[in-house]
C-alpha positions as CSV (number, residue, x, y, z in Angstrom):
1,X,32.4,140.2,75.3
2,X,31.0,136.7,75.4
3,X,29.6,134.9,78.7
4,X,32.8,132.2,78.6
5,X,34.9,134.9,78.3
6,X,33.8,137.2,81.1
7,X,33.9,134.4,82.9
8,X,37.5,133.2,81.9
9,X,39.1,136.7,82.9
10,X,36.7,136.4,86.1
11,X,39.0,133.3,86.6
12,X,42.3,135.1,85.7
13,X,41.7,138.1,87.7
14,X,43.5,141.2,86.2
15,X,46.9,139.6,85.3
16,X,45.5,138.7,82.1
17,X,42.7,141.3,81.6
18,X,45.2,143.7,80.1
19,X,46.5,141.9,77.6
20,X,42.9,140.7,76.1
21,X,41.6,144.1,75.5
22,X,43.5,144.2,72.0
23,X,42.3,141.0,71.5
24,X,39.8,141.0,68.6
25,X,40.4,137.7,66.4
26,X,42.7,134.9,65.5
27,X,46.0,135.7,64.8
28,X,45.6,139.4,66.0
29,X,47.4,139.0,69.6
30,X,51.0,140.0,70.1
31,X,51.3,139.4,73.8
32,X,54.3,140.0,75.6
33,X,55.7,137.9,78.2
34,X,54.9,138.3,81.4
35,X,57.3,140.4,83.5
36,X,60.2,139.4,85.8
37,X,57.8,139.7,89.2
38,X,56.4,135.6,89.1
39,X,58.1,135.7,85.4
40,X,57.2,132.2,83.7
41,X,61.0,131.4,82.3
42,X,59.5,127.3,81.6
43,X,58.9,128.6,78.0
44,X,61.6,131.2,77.6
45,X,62.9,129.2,74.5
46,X,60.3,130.5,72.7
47,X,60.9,134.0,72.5
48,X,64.3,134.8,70.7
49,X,65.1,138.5,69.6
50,X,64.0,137.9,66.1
51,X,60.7,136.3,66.9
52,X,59.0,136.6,63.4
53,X,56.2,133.9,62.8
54,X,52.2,136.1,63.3
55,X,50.1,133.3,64.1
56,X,48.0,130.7,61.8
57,X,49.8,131.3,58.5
58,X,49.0,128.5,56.7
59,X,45.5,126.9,55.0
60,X,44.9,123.7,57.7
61,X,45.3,120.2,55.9
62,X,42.4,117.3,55.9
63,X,42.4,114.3,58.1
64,X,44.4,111.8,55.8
65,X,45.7,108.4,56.4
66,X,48.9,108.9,53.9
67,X,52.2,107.2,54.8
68,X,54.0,110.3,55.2
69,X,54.7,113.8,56.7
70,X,51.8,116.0,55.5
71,X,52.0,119.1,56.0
72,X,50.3,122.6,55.0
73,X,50.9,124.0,50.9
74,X,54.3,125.8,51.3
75,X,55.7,124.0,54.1
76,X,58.9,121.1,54.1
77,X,60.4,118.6,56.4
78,X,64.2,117.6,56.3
79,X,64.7,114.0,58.4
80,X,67.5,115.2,60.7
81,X,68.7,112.0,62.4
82,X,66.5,108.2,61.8
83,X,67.3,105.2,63.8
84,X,70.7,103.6,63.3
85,X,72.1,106.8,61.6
86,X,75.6,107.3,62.8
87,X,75.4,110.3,65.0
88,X,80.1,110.6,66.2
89,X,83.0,109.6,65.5
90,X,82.7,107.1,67.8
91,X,80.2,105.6,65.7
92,X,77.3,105.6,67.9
93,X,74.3,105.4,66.8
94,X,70.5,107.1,66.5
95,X,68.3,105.2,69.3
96,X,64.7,104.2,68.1
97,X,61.4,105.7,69.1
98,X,62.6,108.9,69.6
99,X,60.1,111.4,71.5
100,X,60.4,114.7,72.9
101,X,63.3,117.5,71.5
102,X,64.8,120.4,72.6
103,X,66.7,122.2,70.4
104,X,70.3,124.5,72.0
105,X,71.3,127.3,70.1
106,X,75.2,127.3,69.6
107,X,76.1,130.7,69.6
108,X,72.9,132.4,69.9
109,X,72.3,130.8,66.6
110,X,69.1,129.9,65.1
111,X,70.7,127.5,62.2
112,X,73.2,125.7,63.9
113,X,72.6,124.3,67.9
114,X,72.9,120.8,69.6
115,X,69.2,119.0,69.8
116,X,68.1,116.6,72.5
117,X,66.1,113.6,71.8
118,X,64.7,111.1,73.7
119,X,63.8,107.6,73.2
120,X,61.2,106.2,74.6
121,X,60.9,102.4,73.6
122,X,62.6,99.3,71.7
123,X,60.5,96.8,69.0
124,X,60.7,93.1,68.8
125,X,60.2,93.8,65.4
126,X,62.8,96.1,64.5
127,X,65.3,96.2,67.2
128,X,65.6,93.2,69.2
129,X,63.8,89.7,67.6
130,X,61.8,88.2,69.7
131,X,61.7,86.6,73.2
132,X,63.3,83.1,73.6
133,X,61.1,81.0,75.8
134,X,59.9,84.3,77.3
135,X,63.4,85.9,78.2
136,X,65.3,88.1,76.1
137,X,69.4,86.6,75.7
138,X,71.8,88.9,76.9
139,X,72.7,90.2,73.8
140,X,68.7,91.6,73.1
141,X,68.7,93.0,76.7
142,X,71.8,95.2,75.7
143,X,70.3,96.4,72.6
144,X,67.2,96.8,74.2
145,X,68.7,99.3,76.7
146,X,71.1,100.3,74.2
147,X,68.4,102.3,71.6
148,X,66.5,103.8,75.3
149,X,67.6,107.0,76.8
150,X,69.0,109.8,74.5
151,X,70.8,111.2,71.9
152,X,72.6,114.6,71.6
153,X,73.1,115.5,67.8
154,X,74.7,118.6,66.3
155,X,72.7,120.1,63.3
156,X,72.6,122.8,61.2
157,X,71.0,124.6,58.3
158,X,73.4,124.1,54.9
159,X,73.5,127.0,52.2
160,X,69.8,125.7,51.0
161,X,68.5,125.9,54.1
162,X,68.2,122.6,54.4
163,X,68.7,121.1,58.5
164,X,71.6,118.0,58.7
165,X,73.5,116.4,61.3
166,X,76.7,117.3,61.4
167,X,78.3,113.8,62.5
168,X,82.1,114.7,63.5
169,X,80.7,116.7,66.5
170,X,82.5,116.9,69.6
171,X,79.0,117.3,71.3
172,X,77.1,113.9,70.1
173,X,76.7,111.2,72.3
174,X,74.5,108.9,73.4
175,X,73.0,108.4,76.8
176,X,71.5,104.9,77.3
177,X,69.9,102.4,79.4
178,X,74.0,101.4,80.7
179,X,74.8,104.9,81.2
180,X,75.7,105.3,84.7
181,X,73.3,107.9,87.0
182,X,73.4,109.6,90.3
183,X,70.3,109.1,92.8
184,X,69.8,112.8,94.1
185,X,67.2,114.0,96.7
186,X,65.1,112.4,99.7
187,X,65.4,109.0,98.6
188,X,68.9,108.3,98.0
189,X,70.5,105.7,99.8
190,X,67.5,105.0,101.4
191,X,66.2,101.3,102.0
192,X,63.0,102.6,99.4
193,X,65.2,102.2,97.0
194,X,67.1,99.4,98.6
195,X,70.2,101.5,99.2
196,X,71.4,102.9,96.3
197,X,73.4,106.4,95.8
198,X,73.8,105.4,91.8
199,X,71.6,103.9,88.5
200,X,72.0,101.9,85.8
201,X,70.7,103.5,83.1
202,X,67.8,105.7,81.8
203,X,65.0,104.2,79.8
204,X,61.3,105.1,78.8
205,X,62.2,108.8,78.2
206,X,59.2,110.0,76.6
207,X,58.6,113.6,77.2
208,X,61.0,116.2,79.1
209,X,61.8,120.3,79.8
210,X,64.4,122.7,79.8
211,X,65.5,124.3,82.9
212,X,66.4,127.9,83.5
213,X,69.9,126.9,83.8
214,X,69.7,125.1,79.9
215,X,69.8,121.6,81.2
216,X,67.5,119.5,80.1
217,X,64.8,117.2,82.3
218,X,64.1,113.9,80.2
219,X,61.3,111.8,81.6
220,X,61.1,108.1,82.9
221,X,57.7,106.7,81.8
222,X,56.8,103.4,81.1
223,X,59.6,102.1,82.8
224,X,58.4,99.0,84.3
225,X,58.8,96.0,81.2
226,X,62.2,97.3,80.1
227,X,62.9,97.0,84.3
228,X,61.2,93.8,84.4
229,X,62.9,92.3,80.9
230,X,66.6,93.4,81.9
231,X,66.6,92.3,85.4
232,X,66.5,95.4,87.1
233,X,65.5,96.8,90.1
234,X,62.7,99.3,89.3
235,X,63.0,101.5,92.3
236,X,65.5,103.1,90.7
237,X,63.7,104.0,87.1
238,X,60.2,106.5,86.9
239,X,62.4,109.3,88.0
240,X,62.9,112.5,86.0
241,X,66.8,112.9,85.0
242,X,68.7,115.9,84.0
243,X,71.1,116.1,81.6
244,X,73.5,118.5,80.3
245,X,74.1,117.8,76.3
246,X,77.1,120.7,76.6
247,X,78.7,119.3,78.9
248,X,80.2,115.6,79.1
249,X,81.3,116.3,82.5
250,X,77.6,117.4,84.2
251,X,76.4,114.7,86.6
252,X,74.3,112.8,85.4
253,X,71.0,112.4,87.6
254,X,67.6,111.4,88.6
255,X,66.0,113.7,90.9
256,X,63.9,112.0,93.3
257,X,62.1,114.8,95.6
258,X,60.1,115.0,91.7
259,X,58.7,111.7,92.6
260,X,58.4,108.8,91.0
261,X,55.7,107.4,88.8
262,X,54.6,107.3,84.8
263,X,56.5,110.6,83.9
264,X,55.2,112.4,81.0
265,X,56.9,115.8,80.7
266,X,58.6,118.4,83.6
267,X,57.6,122.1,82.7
268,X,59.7,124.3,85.0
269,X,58.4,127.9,86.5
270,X,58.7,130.3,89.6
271,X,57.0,131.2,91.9
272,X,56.3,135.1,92.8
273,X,58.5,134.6,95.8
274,X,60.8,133.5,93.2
275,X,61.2,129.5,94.2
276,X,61.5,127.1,91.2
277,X,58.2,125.3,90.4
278,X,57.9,122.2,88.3
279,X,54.6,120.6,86.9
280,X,54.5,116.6,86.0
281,X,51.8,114.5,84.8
282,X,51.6,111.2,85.3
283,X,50.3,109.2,81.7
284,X,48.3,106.0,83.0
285,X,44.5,105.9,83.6
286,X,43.1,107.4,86.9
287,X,46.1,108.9,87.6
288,X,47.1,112.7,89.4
289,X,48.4,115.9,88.5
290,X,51.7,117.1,90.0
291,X,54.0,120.4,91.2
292,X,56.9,120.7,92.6
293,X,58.1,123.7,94.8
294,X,61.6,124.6,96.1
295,X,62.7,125.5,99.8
296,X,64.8,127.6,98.3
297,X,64.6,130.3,95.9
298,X,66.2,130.2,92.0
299,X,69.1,132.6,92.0
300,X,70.2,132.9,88.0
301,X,73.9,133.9,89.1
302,X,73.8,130.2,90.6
303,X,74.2,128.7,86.7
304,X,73.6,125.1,87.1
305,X,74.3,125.0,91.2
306,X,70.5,125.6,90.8
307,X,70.0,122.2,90.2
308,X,70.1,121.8,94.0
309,X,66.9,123.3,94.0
310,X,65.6,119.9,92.6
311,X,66.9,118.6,95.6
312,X,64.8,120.0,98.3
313,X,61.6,120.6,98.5
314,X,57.5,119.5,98.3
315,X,55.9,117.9,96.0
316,X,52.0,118.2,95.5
317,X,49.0,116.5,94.3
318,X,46.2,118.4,92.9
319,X,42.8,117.8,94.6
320,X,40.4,118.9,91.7
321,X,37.1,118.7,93.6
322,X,38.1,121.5,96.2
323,X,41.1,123.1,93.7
324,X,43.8,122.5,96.4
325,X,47.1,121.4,96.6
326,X,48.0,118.7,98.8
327,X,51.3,118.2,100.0
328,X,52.7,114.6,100.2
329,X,54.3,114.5,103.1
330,X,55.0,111.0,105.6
331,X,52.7,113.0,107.8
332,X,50.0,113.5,105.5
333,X,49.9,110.2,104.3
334,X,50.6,107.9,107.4
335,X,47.6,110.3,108.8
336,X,45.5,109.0,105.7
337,X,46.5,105.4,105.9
338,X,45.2,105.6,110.0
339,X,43.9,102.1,111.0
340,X,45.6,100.0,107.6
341,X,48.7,97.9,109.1
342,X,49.7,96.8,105.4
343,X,49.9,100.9,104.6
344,X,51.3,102.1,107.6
345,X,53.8,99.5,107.1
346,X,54.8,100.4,103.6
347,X,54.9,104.3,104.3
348,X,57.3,104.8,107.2
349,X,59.7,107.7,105.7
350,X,59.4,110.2,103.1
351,X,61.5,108.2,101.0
352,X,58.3,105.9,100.8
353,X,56.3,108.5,99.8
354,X,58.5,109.1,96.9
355,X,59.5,106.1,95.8
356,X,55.7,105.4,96.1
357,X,54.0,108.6,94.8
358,X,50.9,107.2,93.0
359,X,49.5,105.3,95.5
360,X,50.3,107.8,98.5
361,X,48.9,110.8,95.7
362,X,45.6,108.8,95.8
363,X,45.6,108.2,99.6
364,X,45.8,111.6,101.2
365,X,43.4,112.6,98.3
366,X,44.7,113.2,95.1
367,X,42.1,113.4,92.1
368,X,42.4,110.7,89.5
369,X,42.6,112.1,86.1
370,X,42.5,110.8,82.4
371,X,45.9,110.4,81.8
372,X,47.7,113.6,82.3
373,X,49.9,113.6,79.9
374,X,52.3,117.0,78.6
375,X,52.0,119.9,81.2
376,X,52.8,123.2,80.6
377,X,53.0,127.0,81.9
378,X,51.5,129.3,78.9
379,X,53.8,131.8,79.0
380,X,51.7,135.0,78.6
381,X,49.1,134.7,82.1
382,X,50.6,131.2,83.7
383,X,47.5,129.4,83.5
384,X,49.3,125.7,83.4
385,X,47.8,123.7,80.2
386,X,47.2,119.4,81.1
387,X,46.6,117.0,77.7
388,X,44.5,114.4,79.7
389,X,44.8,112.0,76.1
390,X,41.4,109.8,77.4
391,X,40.4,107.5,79.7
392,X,38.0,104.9,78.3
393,X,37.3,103.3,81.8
394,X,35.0,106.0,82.5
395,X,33.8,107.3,78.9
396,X,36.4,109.7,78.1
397,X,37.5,108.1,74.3
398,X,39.0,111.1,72.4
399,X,40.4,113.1,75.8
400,X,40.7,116.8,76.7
401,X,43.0,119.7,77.6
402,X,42.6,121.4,80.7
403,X,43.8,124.8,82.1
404,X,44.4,125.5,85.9
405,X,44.2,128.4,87.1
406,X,46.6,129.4,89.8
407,X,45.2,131.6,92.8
408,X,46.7,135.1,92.1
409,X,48.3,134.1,89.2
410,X,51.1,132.5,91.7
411,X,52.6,129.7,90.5
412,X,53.1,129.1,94.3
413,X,49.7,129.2,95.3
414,X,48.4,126.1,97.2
415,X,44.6,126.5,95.5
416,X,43.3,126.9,91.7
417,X,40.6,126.5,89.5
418,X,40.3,125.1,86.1
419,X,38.3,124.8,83.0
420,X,37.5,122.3,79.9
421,X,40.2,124.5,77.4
422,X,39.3,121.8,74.4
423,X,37.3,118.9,74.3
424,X,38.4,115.9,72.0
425,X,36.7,114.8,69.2
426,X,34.3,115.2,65.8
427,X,33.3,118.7,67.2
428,X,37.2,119.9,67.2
429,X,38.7,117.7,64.6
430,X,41.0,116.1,67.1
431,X,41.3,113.2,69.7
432,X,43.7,112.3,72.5
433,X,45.9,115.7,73.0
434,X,49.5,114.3,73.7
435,X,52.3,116.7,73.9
436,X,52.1,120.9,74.1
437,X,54.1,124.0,72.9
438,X,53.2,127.8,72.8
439,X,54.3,130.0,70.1
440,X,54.6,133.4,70.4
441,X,51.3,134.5,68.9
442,X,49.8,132.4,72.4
443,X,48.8,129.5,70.1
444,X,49.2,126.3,71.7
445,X,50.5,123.5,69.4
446,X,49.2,119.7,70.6
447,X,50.3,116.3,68.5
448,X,47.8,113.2,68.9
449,X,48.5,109.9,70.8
450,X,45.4,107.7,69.5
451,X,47.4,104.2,69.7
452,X,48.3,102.8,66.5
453,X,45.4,99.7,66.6
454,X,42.6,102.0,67.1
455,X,43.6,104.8,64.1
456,X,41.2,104.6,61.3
457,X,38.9,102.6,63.0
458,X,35.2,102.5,64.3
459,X,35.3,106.4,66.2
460,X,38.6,107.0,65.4
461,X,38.0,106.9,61.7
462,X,37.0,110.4,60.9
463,X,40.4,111.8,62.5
464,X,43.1,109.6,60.0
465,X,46.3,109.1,61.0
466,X,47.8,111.0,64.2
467,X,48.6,114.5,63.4
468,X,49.3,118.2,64.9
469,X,47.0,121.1,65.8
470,X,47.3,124.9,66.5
471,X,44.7,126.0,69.0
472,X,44.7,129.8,69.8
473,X,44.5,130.2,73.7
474,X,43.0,133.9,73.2
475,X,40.8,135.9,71.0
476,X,37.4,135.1,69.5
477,X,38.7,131.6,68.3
478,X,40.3,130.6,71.6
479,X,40.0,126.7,71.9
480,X,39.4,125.9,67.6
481,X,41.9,123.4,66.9
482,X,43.4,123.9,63.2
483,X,45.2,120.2,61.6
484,X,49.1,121.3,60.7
485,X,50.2,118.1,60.3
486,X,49.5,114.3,59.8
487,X,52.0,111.6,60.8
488,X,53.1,108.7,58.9
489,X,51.0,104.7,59.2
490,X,50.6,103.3,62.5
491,X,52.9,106.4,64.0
492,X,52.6,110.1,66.7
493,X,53.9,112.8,66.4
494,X,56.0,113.6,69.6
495,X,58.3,116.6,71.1
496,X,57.2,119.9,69.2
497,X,59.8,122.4,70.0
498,X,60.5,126.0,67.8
499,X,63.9,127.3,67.2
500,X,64.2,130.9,69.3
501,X,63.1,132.6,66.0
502,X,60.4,130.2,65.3
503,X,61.7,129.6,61.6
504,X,61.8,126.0,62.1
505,X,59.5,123.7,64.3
506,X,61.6,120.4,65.3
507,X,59.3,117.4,65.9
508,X,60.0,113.4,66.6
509,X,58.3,111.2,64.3
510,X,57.7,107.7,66.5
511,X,57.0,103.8,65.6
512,X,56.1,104.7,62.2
513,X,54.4,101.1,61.3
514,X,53.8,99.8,64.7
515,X,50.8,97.6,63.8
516,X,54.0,95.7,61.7
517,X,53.6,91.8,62.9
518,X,55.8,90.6,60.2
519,X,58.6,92.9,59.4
520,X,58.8,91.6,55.5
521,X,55.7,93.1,55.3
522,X,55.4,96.4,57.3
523,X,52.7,98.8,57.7
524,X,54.7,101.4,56.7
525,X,57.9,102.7,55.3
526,X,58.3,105.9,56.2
527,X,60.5,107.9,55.6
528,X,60.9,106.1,52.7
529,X,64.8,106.0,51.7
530,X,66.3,104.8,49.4
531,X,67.2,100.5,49.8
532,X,65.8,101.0,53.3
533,X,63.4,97.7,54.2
534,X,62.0,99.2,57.8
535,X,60.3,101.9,58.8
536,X,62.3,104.1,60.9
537,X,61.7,106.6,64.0
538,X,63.1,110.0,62.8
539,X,63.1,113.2,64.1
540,X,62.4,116.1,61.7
541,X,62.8,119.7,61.0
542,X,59.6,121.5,59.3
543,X,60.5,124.2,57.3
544,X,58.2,127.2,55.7
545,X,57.4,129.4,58.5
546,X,57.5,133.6,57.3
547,X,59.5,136.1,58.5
């Protein structure tokens, strides 16, 4: 056994020992999940009854700046649903820039299921024209909020095999920047968020999670210039929502105890004790790492009444530098800000602290971080995996995925540690780790984020378009990133997410041809229909896994 691995389980403790002793090589691992006392269920999705795919079965592709899909020799892609494809029979429509999915069997079914997509952010180019005099009319500022939020689609695998939206579905509807939302929590009705109980809207979704109930958790990010453009007031947007795609008649909500600030993702646990646990990572430079934890404990008879347990709780910064949690409580913080008026001022209820989180996070001592972005629980020894993209106000160009280490293997704990899991750059063939997903061979699967101006330029250049990699989390290649996947011109790759028999890997394709200043002439075209003259945000099934 090699020194970084001794020292790895050293980390782990037992909980993980046992299943590394049959570990001799990539691809050899068939871990089983861990067992219902501190069960992980934030990935359960990934482990259907007829789990067949074995690990790296494919020959990895070259960097390549093509203007398409590329993917490995023996493996497809269907576009599913682009933007403006009619999705009801109501006639709404695909949003644009659509991000993470999550993909709801119907039936237990592996070929037919309802998908969730989110959608992140509008284009002067492509969606609304330009500004007039600096303001958008009130025609663009409905369309702008109109193509923001979500989509539920229904799709399903024909008698080729090939995935389609099925578009007179009684499920598919779209949830939108002027879809009405429920404040829930601490800081509803409070004067943090100058009163409110209810939302306009949900906008900026860029990443998201399933809950243990099936709901899904869809992710305010860069909330603030659609907020700012539309005349909002942006107290009430940064939140994580939840969302039912089943059900029409499921509250819409933002769940403010999660805090709010630059949302990337929500990855939902328990704790050994069995309260729900949530981990968040907020995507903007210098910026913390978040969990969540319950009062009270996740009861699975409950169904949905568990979303109450979103309601009521702590939320936590991580201090990295002494591998603590800190709790963000008034008290905490109003004892940090001791002797500022202006802070002492701002943060008088706990409502402030929420409605405030970054700056309180950094206050009571929260460890800035380069821009935490996905989060998530591996599901074989609950080390919690972080995509920091990079940070290139303190060197950090082609970013970094780190794993934490939970004391006792409790995702309750209140200390950790954590290690350097993959470093960005030449050495490992990638840069700026975005999103994350495990399959069931514990191979984590990241997609790039390097913007669309920098790709294929100066240090940048040697990694060609944005793409996918599959990095084995054990064995003797733990931490080699393999290329699956390159995206389209000037676009990312967003929102991996398997089917339960891991026969089909759904992924967003977004701002394909972003660097486009004059839409006549666009950077790209993808995906390239027929009489099409844009590029268009699509999401995608990838086809060609073996039983």
């Amino acid at each position: 056994m090699d020194q970084n691995r001794r020292k790895f389980l050293t980390y782990v403790g037992t909980g993980v020992t046992a299943m590394t002793v049959a570990s001799t090589g990539l691809g050899m691992l068939s871990p089983q999940k861990v067992g219902a006392e501190g069960s992980v269920q934030a990935n359960s999705h990934l482990f259907g009854r007829e789990k067949k795919v074995a690990s790296l079965q494919f020959t990895p592709i070259q960097p390549t700046m093509k203007d398409d899909v590329v993917l490995p020799n023996g493996f497809t892609y269907d576009v599913i649903a682009a933007y403006g494809d009619v999705i009801n029979k109501k006639g709404e429509t695909f949003g644009f820039n659509n991000d993470f999915t999550m993909y709801l069997p119907i039936n237990g079914s592996n070929r037919h299921g309802l998908l969730w997509v989110n959608h992140e952010y509008s284009s002067d180019v492509f969606v609304t024209g330009p500004k007039q005099n600096g303001k958008y009319t009130k025609k663009q500022i409905e369309k702008l909020l109109e193509v923001q939020g979500g989509s539920v689609i229904e799709i399903e695998r024909d008698n080729n095999g090939v995935w389609k939206m099925n578009t007179d579905s009684d499920y598919a509807r779209r949830i939108t920047g002027l879809t009405p939302f429920e404040l829930r929590g601490p800081a509803a009705g409070t004067e943090a968020v100058n009163g409110a109980k209810t939302a306009q809207g949900t906008f900026a979704n860029c990443s998201g999670g399933m809950t243990m109930w099936d709901t899904v958790l869809s992710c305010e990010e860069n909330y603030e210039s659609t907020a700012a453009d539309a005349g909002l007031d942006d107290t009430h947007y940064g939140w994580v929502v939840e969302i039912d795609p089943f059900d029409p008649s499921f509250t819409l909500r933002k769940h403010t105890a999660l805090g709010r600030f630059n949302h990337e993702n929500a990855a939902v646990g328990t704790t050994k004790d069995g309260r729900l646990v949530v981990y968040m990572g907020d995507d903007k430079k210098d910026a913390g790492v978040y969990k969540y934890i319950s009062k009270n404990k996740y009861v699975e008879s409950r169904g949905k009444g568990n979303s109450q347990l979103l309601e009521d709780g702590t939320l936590y910064v991580a201090d990295m530098s002494k591998g603590r949690w800190l709790a963000l409580t008034i008290d905490a913080v109003r004892e940090a800000a001791d002797g500022n008026e202006e802070l002492l001022e701002k943060f008088q209820t706990q409502a402030d602290v929420l409605v405030n989180t970054h700056e309180a996070a950094m206050l009571i001592g929260g460890t800035p971080t380069d821009r935490p972005e996905d989060v998530e629980i591996s599901p074989f020894d609950r080390s919690i995996f972080i995509a920091h993209t990079n940070n290139d106000l303190h060197g950090n160009i082609h970013g970094h995925i780190t794993r934490f280490i939970e004391k006792n293997d409790d995702l309750g704990s209140m200390e950790f540690d954590f290690e350097i899991f993959a470093a960005g750059g030449s050495q490992s063939g990638f840069s700026a780790p975005d999103n994350l997903s495990f399959d069931s061979d514990s191979n984590l699967w990241t997609v790039t984020d390097i913007s669309s101006g920098s790709q294929n330029k100066h240090v940048f250049e040697p990694f060609g378009n944005n793409g996918m990699f599959v990095i084995p989390t054990m064995g003797d290649h733990a931490g080699e990133a393999y290329q699956f996947a390159s995206a389209p011109v000037a676009s990312e790759m967003t929102g991996p997410w398997f089917t339960p028999d891991e026969t089909t890997l759904f992924l967003a394709v977004q701002h394909p041809g972003e660097t486009t200043e004059d839409a006549n002439n666009p950077t790209s075209m993808w995906p390239h229909r027929s009489g099409d003259n844009m590029p268009r945000p699509a999401v995608i099934g990838i086809r060609g896994f073996k039983y």
